[in-house]
Structure formats: structure tokens, C-alpha cells
DRENKETOR-290403 format. One record per atom (N, C-alpha, C): x, y, z; residue in three letters. Coordinates in steps of 0.02 Angstrom, whole numbers, padded with zeros to 5 digits, always signed. Layout:
BEGIN
XYZALA...
***
This chain:
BEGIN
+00042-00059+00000UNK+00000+00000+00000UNK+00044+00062+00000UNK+00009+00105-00057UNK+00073+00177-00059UNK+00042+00233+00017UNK+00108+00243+00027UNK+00081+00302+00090UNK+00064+00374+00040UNK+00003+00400+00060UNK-00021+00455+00057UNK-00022+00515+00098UNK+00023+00579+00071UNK+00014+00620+00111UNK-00039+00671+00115UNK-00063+00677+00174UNK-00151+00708+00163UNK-00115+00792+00170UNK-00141+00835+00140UNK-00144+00899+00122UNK-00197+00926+00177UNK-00149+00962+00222UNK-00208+01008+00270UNK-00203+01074+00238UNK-00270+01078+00225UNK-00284+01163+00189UNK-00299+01225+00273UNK-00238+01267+00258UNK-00247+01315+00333UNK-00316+01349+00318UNK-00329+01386+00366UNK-00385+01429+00357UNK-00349+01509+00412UNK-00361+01547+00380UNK-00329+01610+00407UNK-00387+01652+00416UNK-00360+01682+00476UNK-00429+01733+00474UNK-00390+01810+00476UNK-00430+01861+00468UNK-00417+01913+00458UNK-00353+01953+00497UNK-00342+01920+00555UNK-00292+01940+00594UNK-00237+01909+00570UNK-00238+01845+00578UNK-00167+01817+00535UNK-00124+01835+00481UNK-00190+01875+00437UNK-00190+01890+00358UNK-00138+01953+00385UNK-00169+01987+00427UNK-00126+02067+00428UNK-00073+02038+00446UNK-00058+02005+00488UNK+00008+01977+00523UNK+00069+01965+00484UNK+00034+01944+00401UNK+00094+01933+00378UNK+00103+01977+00314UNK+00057+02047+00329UNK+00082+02117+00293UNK+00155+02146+00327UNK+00190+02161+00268UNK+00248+02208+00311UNK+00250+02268+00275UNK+00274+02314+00288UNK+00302+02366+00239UNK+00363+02384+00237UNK+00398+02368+00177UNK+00475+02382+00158UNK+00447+02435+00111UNK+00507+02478+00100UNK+00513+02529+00064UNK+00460+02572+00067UNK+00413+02579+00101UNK+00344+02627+00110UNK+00303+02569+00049UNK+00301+02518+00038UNK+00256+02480+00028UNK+00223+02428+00061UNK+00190+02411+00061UNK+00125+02361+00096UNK+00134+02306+00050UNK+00184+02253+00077UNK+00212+02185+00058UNK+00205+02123+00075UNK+00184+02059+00053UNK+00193+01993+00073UNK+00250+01945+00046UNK+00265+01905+00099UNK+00315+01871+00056UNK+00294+01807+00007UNK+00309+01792-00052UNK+00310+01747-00089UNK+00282+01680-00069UNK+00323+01666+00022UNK+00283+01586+00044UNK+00236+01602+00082UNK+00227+01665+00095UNK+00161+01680+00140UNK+00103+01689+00096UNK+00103+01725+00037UNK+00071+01701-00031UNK+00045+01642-00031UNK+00105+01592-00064UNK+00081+01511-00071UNK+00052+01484-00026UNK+00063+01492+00053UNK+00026+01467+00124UNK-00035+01482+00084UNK-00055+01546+00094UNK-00118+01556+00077UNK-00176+01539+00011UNK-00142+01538-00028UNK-00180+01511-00084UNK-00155+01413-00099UNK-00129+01392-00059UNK-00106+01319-00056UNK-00082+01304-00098UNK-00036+01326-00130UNK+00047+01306-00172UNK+00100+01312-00145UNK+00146+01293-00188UNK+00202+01285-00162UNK+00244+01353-00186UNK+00287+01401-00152UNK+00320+01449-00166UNK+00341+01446-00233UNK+00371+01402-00254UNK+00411+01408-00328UNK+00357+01398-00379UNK+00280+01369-00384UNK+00235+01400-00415UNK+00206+01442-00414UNK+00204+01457-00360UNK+00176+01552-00359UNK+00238+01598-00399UNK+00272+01591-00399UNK+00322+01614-00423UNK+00325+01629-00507UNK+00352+01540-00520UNK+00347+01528-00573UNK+00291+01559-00629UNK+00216+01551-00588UNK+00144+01568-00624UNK+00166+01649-00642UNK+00179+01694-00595UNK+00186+01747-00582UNK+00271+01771-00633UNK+00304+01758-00657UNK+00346+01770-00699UNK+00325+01744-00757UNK+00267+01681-00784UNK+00256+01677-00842UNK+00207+01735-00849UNK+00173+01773-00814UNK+00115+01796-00854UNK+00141+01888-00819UNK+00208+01890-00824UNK+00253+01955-00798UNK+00217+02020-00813UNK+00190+01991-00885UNK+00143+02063-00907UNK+00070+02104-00882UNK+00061+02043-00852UNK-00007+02064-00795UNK-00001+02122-00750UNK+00064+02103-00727UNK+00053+02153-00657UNK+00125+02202-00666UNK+00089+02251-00620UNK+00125+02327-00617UNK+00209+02311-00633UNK+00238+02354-00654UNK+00317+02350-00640UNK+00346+02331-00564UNK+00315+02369-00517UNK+00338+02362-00441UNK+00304+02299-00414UNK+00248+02284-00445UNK+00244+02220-00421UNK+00268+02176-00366UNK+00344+02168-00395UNK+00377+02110-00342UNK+00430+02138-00358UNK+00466+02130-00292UNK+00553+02151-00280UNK+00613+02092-00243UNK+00661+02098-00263UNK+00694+02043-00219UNK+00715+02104-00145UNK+00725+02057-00103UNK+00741+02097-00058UNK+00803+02102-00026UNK+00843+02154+00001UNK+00914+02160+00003UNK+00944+02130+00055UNK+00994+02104+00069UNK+01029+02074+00111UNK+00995+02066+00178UNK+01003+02166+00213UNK+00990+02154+00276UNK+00908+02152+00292UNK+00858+02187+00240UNK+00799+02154+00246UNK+00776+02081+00265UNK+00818+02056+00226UNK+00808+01989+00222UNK+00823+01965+00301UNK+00877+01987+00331UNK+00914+01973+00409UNK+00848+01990+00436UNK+00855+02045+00421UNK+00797+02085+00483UNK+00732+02053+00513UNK+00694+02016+00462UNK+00635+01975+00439UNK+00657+01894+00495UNK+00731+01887+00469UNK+00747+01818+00500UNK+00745+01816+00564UNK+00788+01865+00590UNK+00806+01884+00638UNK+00752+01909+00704UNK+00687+01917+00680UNK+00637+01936+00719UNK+00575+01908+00680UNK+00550+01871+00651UNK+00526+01832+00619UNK+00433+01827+00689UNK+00388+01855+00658UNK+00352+01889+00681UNK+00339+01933+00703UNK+00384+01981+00781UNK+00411+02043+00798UNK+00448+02069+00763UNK+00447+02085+00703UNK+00496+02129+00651UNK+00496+02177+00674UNK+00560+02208+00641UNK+00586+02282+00671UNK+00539+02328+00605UNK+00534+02294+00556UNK+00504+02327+00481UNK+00427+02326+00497UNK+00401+02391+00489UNK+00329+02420+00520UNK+00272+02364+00489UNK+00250+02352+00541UNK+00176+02302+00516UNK+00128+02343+00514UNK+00078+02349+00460UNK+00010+02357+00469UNK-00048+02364+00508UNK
***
């Protein structure tokens, strides 16, 4: 018998949702796997979907983010020092 892994679909509620708004650069941002959490994919298809169809959305769209952003986020990973919503 093959083992099956069962797929738990989260359910977020409105508080959670803000929780994982941040704002870098004076924008109102999510990250990429907080994305996929939410719509139930996997990061590198959200991704992927989202660079084939590049022409959809705004130029600013999506940004990579710089070194110490990136720390900053790790480093306090819920209590961010980068302003929440």
C-alpha cells in the first residue's frame, strides 16, 4: 500500500492575514511563501505562475529583497523591526 500524504488546507482569518503584511520601502508587502501558504501552493509555483504571465502586473509588483531586509525579517521573524500594518 502507497503512503499518502493528506494535504491540510490552513484557514486564516483576518488577523493572521494582517500579520503577515509588512512594509518595506513605504510599501505594503507579502512574502512569496506567505502568498503560497495562503492560496495552497508551493512557493516556486507562485512564483513561477507569476513570472510567466510578468505582463499582468504593475512594474513594482515584486522586488527581491536586500541582504539586511532579508536578516531583519529572520532575525525577528514575527516581531519585526520593519513596520507592520
Amino acid at each position: 500500500m502507497q503512503n499518502e500524504e493528506m494535504t491540510v488546507l490552513e484557514e486564516f482569518t483576518n488577523e493572521e492575514i494582517k500579520n503577515l503584511i509588512y512594509t518595506i520601502r513605504g510599501k505594503q508587502v507579502m512574502l512569496d511563501s506567505d502568498v503560497a501558504r495562503l492560496y495552497h501552493y508551493e512557493t516556486k509555483n507562485i512564483n513561477k505562475a507569476m513570472k510567466r504571465t510578468i505582463e499582468r502586473f504593475p512594474e513594482d509588483f515584486c522586488f527581491q529583497l536586500k541582504e539586511d531586509e532579508v536578516a531583519n525579517l529572520r532575525f525577528q521573524i514575527g516581531t519585526s523591526s520593519l513596520e507592520k500594518i
